[in-house]
Every structure is written in C-alpha cells, then in structure tokens.
N, C-alpha and C positions, 0 to 999 in steps of 0.2 A: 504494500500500500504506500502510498504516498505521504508524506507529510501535511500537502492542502489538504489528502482526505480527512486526516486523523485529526488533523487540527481544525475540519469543518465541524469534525462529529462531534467531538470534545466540545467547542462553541457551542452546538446544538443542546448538546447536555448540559450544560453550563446554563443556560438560556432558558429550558424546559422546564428546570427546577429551581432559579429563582424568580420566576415569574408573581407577580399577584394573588393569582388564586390557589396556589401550594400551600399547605398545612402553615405553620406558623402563625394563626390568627388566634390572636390572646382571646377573642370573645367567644364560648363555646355558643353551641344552638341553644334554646331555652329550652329544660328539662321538665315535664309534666309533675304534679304531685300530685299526693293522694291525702284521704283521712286516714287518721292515725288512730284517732278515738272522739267519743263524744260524752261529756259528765255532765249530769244533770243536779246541780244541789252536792256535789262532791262524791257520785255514783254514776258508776256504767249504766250508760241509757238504755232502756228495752224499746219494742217495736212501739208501745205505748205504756206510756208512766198515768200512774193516777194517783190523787191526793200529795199533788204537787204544790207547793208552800206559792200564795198568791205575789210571790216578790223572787222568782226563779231566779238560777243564775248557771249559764249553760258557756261550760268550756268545750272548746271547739281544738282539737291537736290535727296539726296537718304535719307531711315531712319536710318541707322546707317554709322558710320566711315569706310570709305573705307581702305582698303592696297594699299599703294600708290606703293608696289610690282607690280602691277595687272593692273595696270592702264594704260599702255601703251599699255598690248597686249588689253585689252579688250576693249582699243574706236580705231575707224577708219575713217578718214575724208578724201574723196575723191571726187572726180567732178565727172561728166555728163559720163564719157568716164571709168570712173574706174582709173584714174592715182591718187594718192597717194598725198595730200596734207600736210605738215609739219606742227607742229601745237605746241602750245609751253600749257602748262599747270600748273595752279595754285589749292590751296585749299583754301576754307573760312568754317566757322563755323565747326571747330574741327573737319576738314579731312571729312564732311556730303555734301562736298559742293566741286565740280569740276569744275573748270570754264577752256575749250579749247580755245582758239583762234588762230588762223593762222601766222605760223611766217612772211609770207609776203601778200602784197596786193593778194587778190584772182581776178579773171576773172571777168569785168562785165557782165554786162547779161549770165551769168552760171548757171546751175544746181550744188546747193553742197548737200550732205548727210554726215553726222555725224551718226554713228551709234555706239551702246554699244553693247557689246554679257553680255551672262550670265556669262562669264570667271572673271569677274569683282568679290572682293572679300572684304569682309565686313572688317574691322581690328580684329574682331572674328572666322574670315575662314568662314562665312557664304557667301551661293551663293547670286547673285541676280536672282530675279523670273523674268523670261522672260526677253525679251530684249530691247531697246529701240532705236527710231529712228528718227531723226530730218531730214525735206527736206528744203531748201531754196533756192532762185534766187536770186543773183545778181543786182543790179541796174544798170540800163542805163550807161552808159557814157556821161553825160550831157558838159562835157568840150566842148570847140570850136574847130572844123577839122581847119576852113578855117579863116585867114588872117580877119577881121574886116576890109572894104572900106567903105568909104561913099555914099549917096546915086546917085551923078552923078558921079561915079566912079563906078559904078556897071550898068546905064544907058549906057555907054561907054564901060562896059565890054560887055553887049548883042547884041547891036548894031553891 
C-alpha cells in the first residue's frame, strides 16, 4: 500500500471518531421512574383505606428526584363527586419523596382519590411509568349531635 492510502484511511479514522455525534456527550437520555411506595397516615396503602383521620397525610416515594415544576399539574385530589380538593405539599429525602395533605379538614364519611398521571417528571426530565392511585374513606363523625341528660331526665323526656 501506499503511504497516500494509509494516511487517507488513518485521516478517515481520525475524522469518523471525532466527529459531533460520537459518544462523549456529558448529558445522558432522560431515564423513566417509577413508585416506590405509597403511606397513608405513616402505613402501607391498601387498594382502599377506610376510617381514615379527616386531616390525611399521604407520602408519595418514587426512585429518582422529582421536578417540583411538574408537580402540581401531575397529582389530583378530589372527592366522591369529582369536586377539587386543595391540598398543600411538601418534599422529604432529596425531592424522592412527596408528601400531599389537604389544606383543610376533609368530609367525614367521604370517598377521596389522590391520583398521579405520568405528567409527573423526574428532576432529569424522565417520565414516570404509568400512573398511580390512592382511594380512601373518611371516618365516622364520632363527636356528640345531642345535649348529654341524665338518666331521669331522659325517662321524663319519653314519657
């Protein structure tokens, strides 16, 4: 072979591999997350919770750090009827961790749902894989309707 040739191909190689679009790009693609878990009141959530305290408070574990950009459109907390419940939010363990809670007393005895869409977004731009959904009930109202009388004052009330 020749020298031009060896020194075309060499060039060629040279050329092939430091191009632009060759590996060395510090920004990876953005990776998907998932849930990790979901606590309701400081307990593993079931498919449905009941006699649930009118002032919940529901942490949310995904595997990477969320964008707290993304975070309001992507959870929804609303009652039985579909009406819109206000809901104030925090983070724990370096943004991996959402905790909802309701800005005021919810409905006894209600139907609520908390739901996440996949709109939810990693602090990498990764999506979240499918989406998530929490149902719970309300506790009774155990407070007192009626006035406390004693017991011949209740004899006298029937009579």
């Amino acid at each position: 072979m020749s020298r031009r040739f060896c020194a075309a191909i060499l060039f060629t190689f040279l050329f092939w591999n430091c191009n632009k679009n060759s590996g060395g790009d510090p920004t990876p693609p953005p990776v998907s997350f998932k849930s990790t878990g979901i606590a309701l009141n400081g307990k593993p959530i079931n498919s449905l919770d009941y006699n649930t305290d009118v002032v919940p408070v529901l942490k949310f574990n995904f595997s990477s750090a969320v964008n707290r950009s993304t975070v309001n459109r992507a959870f929804s907390f609303a009652d039985k009827n579909g009406a819109t419940v206000p809901y104030l939010v925090s983070y724990e363990n370096n943004d991996n961790t959402i905790i909802i809670q309701p800005s005021s007393n919810l409905k006894y005895l209600t139907k609520y749902s908390v739901k996440v869409s996949n709109s939810l977004q990693s602090a990498t731009g990764g999506s979240l894989t499918g989406s998530v959904s929490v149902n719970f009930v309300t506790k009774i109202d155990s407070s007192r309707k009626f006035a406390v009388i004693s017991d011949n004052a209740l004899l006298d009330l029937v009579q």
